[in-house]
C-alpha positions in Angstrom: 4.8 0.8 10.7 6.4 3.8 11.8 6.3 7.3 9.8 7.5 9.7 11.6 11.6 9.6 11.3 13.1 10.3 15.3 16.0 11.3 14.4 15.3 14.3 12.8 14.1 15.6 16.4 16.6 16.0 18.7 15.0 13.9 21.7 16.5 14.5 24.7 16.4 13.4 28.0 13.2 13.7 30.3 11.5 15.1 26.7 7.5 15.3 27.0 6.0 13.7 23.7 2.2 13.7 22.9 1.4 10.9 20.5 -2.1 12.1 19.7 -4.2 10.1 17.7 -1.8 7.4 18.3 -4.0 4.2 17.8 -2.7 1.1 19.0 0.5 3.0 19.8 2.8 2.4 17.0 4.5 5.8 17.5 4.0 6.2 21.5 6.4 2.8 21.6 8.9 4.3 19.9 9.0 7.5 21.8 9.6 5.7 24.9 12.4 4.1 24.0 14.5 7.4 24.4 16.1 8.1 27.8 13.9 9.3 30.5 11.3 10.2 28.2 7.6 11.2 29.3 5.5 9.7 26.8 1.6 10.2 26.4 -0.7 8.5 23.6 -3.7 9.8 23.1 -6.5 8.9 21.0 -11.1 8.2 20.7 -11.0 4.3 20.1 -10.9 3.3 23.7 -9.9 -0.6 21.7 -7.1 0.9 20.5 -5.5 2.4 23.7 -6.1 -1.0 25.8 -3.6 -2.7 22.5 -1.4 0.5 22.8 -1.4 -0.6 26.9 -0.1 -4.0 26.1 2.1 -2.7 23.3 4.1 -0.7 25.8 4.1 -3.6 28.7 5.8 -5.7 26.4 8.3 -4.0 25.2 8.9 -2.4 29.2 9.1 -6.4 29.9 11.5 -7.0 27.4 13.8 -4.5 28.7 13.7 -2.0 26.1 12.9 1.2 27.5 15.5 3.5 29.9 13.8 5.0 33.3 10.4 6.8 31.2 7.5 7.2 32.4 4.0 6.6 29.6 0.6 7.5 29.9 -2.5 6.9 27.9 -5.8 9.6 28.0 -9.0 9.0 25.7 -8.4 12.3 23.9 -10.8 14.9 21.5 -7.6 16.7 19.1 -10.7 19.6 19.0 -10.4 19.6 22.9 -7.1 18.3 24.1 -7.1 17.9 27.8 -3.4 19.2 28.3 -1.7 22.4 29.3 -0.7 24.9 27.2 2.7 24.6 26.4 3.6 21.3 28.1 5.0 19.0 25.9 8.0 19.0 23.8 7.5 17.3 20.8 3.9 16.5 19.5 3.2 13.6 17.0 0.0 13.7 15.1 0.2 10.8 12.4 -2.3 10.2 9.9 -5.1 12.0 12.1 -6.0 15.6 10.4 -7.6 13.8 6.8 -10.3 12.5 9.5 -11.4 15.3 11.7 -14.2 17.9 10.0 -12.6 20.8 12.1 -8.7 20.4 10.9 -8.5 24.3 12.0 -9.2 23.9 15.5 -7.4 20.9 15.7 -3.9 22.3 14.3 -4.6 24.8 16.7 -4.6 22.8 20.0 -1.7 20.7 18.3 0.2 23.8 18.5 -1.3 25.3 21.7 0.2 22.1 24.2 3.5 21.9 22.5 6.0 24.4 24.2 7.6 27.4 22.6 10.3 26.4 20.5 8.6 22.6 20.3 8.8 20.4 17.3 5.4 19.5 15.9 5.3 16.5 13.0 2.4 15.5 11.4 1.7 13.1 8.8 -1.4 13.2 6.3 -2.2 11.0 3.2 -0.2 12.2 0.0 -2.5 13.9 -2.7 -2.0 11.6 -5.4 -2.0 8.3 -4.1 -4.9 9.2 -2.3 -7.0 10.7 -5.2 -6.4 7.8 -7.0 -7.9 5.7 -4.0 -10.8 7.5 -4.2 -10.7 7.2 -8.2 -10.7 3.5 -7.8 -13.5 2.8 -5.3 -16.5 4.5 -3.4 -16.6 2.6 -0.5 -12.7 2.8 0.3 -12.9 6.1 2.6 -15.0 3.7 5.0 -12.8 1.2 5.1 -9.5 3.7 5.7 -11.9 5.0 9.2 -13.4 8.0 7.4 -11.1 10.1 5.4 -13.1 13.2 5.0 -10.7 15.0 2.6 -7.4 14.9 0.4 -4.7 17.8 1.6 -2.6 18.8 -1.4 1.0 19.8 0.2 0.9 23.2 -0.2 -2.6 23.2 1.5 -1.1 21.1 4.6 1.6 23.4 5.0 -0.6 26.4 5.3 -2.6 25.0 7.4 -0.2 24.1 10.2 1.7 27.3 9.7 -1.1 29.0 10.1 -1.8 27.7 13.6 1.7 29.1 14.8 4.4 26.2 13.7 6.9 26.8 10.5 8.2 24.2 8.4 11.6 22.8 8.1 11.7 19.7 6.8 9.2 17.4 5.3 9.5 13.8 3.2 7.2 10.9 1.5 6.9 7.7 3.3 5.5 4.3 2.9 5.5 4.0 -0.9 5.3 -0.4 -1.1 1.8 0.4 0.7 0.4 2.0 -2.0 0.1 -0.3 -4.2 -1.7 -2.9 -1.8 -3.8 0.0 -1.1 -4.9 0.2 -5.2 -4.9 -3.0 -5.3 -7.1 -3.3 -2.4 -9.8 -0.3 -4.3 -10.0 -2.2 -7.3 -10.8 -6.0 -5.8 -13.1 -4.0 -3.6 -12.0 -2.4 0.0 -14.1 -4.2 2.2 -13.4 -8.2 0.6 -11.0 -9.8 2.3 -11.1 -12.9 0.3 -8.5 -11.8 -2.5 -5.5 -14.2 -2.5 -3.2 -11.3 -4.5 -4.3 -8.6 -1.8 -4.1 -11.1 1.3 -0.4 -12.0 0.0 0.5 -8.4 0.0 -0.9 -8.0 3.1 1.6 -10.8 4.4 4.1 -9.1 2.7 4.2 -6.0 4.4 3.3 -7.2 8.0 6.6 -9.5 7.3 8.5 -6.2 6.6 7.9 -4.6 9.0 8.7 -6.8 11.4 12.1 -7.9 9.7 12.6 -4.9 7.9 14.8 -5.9 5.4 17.5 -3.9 4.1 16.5 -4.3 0.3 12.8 -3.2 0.9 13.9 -0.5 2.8 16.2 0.4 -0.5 13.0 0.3 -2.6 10.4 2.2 -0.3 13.3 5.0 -0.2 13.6 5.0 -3.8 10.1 4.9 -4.5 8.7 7.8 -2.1 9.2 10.7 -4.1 6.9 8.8 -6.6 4.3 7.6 -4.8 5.2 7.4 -1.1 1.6 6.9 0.9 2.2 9.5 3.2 4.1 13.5 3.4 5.8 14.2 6.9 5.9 17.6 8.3 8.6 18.9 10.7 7.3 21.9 12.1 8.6 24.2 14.9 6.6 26.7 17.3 7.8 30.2 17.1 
């Protein structure tokens, strides 16, 4: 499930992208498949960067990626261990809701990426996530510690604050948000409920065929309850 839409940033040739916080490297994959591209995930869960690893082998195997070059670094987003203004483009995806010191963190977001750099981050929209919270106790442990809801004016400051400014932003995911409520009201750590566990099939299907009629709804739906809001943000 990628959120973060490429084409809005220009990649070019021999670009440096920082994928931090990039889990099991749904993001980092997709960066490398531009020409030439130096790609690094980052991220705590050692777990998750061995299945980012074999992520990126596969699809190097399967021929899919043009004369790049990919890294992977166990990474703190307080402390990143990177050069000031080295990369290009940094993605930060669903990260910032978990980490206690968002400030610092925008801040060495902005401090690697190179003047002029495109910084996008993605956070959990207020509403959909309120009502998570609404619905259940325990789901914040189950969603690896959300910590806090932004509200979008909120986010915006936030980054902007840290050196970026905004130019474009959008709502994503919105067919995961109701598997999400759904999941909050049958209780967030059962995984024994036959409605959830079929919506759960459901979406791991689309994304892997994504199918031009679900890809209709989730656009027509995200301005009303999209899961996530997308930043595009640029370094001054």
């Amino acid at each position: 499930m990628v959120t973060v839409d490429f084409k809005k940033l220009g990649i070019k040739p021999g670009y440096k992208i920082l994928d931090i916080g990039c889990g099991q490297g749904r993001h980092t994959a997709s960066a490398f498949r531009y020409k030439r591209a130096f790609v690094m995930g980052a991220d705590l869960n050692f777990s998750d960067l061995c299945k980012a690893r074999d992520r990126l082998m596969f699809h190097k195997y399967a021929g899919e990626y043009d004369e790049g070059q990919w890294g992977l670094s166990v990474s703190d987003i307080t402390h990143l261990p990177f050069k000031d203004h080295f990369f290009d483009i940094v993605i930060c995806s669903e990260v910032l809701e978990h980490i206690p010191d968002d400030k610092k963190a925008a801040s060495e977001l902005v401090r690697v990426l190179k003047k002029g750099g495109k910084l996008v981050v993605s956070v959990p929209r207020y509403l959909p996530e309120k009502i998570c919270w609404s619905l259940s106790d325990d789901y914040f442990l189950v969603n690896q510690g959300h910590i806090r809801i932004y509200k979008k004016k909120a986010m915006q400051a936030l980054l902007e604050n840290a050196g970026v400014r905004t130019w474009a932003s959008h709502y994503a995911h919105s067919i995961h948000t109701p598997y999400w409520w759904l999941r909050c009201l049958s209780g967030p750590t059962r995984n024994d409920v036959k409605l959830v566990n079929l919506y759960k099939r459901f979406l791991d299907w689309d994304t892997l065929q994504q199918p031009r009629i679900s890809h209709f709804l989730d656009r027509l739906l995200n301005p009303l309850i999209g899961k996530s809001v997308v930043f595009y943000t640029r370094k001054e």
